[in-house]
C-alpha angles and dihedrals in degrees: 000000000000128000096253087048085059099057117089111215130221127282116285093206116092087227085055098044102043093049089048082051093052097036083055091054091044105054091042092057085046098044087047095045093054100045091051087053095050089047093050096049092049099049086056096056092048087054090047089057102046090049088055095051094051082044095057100037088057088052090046093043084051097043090050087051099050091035119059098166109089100220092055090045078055100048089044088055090046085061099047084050132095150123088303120036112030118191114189118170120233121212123227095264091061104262137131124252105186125129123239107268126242121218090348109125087172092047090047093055097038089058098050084054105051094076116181082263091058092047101049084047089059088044091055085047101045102183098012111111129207141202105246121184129220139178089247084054139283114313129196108238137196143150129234123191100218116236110195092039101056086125093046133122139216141167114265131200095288096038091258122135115262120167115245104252099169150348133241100212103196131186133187129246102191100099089048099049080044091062095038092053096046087045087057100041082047100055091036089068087041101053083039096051089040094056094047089055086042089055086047093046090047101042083055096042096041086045089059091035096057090040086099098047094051092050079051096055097033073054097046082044088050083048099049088047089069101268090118092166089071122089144174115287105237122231124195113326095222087060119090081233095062100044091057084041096063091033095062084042094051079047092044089053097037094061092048081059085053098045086050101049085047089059098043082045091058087036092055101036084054088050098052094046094050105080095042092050082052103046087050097041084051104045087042084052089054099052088042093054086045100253093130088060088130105077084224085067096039091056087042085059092041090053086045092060106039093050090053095044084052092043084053090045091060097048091054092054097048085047082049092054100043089052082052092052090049091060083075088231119176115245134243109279113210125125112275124203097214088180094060092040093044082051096056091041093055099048087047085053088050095052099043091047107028097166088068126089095221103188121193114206099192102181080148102092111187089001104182129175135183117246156049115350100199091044089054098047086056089055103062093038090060104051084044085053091048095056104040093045098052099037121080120266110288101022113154113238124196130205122192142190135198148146125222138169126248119192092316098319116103108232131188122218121200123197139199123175139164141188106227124107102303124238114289118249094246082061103047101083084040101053109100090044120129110260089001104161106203096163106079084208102073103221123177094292114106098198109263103098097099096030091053080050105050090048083052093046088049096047077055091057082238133120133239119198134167104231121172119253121260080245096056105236135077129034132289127200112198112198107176110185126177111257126232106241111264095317090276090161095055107261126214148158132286110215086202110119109205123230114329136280108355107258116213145205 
């Protein structure tokens, strides 16, 4: 098994992972806490010792400088002795004079550990203290050269005079490593409790905290299940819960809406493919069942079907384009010169409707625009289309042209307005729908004109909009496009046509 098979990694679920994650934080906060306690407590005690050896050299050196007999210098360190603080003179050779000690299980310790090695070290470091220890427990040790005794006698090993030359001032740490090692124990059990009663209050609080999350995902399982009427029941909306509560139901919704418009779109694909099929299945039966015996009838079947197989080849490749659009592809960028292509449009639009007084407006100048040339080109035909195919004979239609500015981005604005009578406010937020049929009188449009333009509009990054005219009757399409900065890279036409005849709504 290898090394990253043996580690076990961390919960999957959200409940596991967030109370690792607190218990994490929390032990950290806890460990650090107590370290720094402990630290703290500790450097105090080392200042405090340091503080009573300075303290008790500066008696002894006192006491060797007002007492010159060696018994009474004795009997003055032995009061200044205890468990605690120690004081023994050293001669000038180096030696210990201190006496054997009574009933002084620290002295006597303290005693066996100070060997002539230890005692030379503190003389080399006068004032520098050390942690010795002893059998009895750890002392604090320095050495301190007496200033005011330097006369002065004491009794050395053998009982012979030596002159005082210095003083090991010693204290005891026991009590010390007594209170550092309680205070860790202590704080060990009450991290440890403390974490115990932190994974119990968590589990409880995360339990209560995730309830909503679980009734979200047993709803989203229901929905998935096929009862797409349910939904998720919303909490507060200031809560994280019941955002995501009201987003999956916004989702949940919003693919309903899908689901539906694919439905309508195959309805309505099926719809439109119907009479064709049928024109063409009847006039093949007839031939078939010898009823196109006359040449002249033959020809006028002929004609039928080749017109509705054209009509179904151009729905499916108005159907091809928009799936196209709805890749979300970007489009061809090359300069485009949208004054040249709005003029041909609009001549083609003269000559197929010549009853029509078809007007073109260009304050646009040298309007270019970045894209797709085809697509564009589809774009105004079939607004043109649109509005020439759902107004009365006659109606005049307007095209106009112009470039604006639009916080600092030039922007091109393409407008297409008619006269006629105008498009009725229950069509209005389904106009741009695929196969929406606004006209009650069904023409030779199938519906995808507008739709196919806004998805080239979009691909674009414009806008298209219907606004009303300033007059008050008639209809307005509004297209804004960014415009490509001063046709700087030379902008020019594109001869390709697009794709056929411009379907409209």
């Amino acid at each position: 098994m290898s090394a990253a098979r043996g580690l076990r990694p961390l919960p999957r679920t959200l409940r596991g992972r967030l109370l690792v994650g607190v218990l994490v934080l929390v032990t950290a906060g806890l460990v650090g806490s107590d370290v720094a306690t402990y630290a703290l407590l500790r450097s105090y005690f080392d200042a405090r010792t340091e503080r009573q050896l300075a303290r008790t050299a500066d008696r002894v050196d006192q006491a060797l400088a007002n007492r010159r007999d060696v018994r009474a210098i004795d009997q003055t360190l032995r009061l200044l002795a205890g468990n605690r603080v120690q004081a023994l003179l050293v001669d000038g050779a180096g030696r210990l004079t201190a006496s054997p000690p009574a009933a002084d299980p620290g002295r006597g310790a303290l005693l066996a550990a100070l060997d002539p090695g230890t005692v030379a070290r503190l003389r080399r470091r006068p004032g520098r203290s050390e942690r010795l220890a002893t059998s009895w427990g750890s002392f604090r040790v320095a050495y301190r050269p007496v200033a005011r005794a330097a006369t002065g006698t004491g009794t050395g090993a053998a009982g012979a005079v030596a002159p005082v030359a210095g003083v090991v001032v010693a204290v005891s740490l026991r009590e010390d490593d007594e209170t550092l090692h309680h205070l860790a124990v202590t704080t060990a059990l009450v991290t440890a409790v403390a974490l115990l009663a932190l994974v119990l209050l968590a589990l409880g609080v995360l339990a209560v905290g995730l309830r909503p999350l679980r009734r979200m995902a047993a709803t989203a399982g229901a929905i998935a299940g096929g009862d797409r009427a349910r939904r998720i029941e919303p909490g507060h909306p200031d809560t994280e819960t019941g955002r995501l509560a009201v987003a999956l139901n916004d989702a949940f919704d919003q693919q309903v809406l899908a689901e539906e418009r694919l439905r309508r779109f195959v309805a309505d694909v099926s719809h439109e493919l119907r009479t064709p099929l049928t024109t063409i299945g009847g006039w093949a039966d007839l031939y078939f069942q010898g009823g196109l015996a006359d040449p002249a009838a033959t020809a006028t079947a002929m004609s039928r079907i080749a017109d509705e197989a054209a009509g179904m080849r151009s729905l499916v490749e108005e159907l091809l384009l928009l799936a196209d659009l709805d890749q979300q592809r970007p489009p061809a960028t090359e300069p485009v010169a949208l004054s040249a292509l709005v003029a041909e449009v609009v001549a083609d639009a003269r000559v197929i409707a010549p009853d029509r007084d078809v007007t073109l407006a260009d304050r646009g100048g040298q309007a270019v625009v970045v894209g797709d040339a085809a697509r564009l080109r589809q774009l105004v035909r079939n607004l043109l289309a649109n509005a020439i195919q759902h107004t009365p004979p006659g109606t005049p239609v307007h095209v106009r042209l112009a470039v604006h500015d639009d916080g600092g981005t030039p922007r091109v604005t393409l407008t297409v307005a008619d006269e006629g009578p105008g498009v009725p406010p229950a069509a209005r937020p389904h106009l741009f729908e695929r196969f929406y049929q606004g006209s009650p009188v069904r023409r030779r449009g199938k519906g995808l004109g507008l739709a196919i333009a806004r998805a080239v509009v979009e691909a674009h990054g414009g806008v298209i909009e219907l606004r009303d005219p300033p007059g008050g009757t008639g209809s307005e399409f509004v297209v804004t496009i960014p415009a490509s900065p001063a046709g700087r890279d030379g902008p020019h036409l594109s001869r390709s046509s697009g794709t056929g005849p411009a379907s409209s709504t």
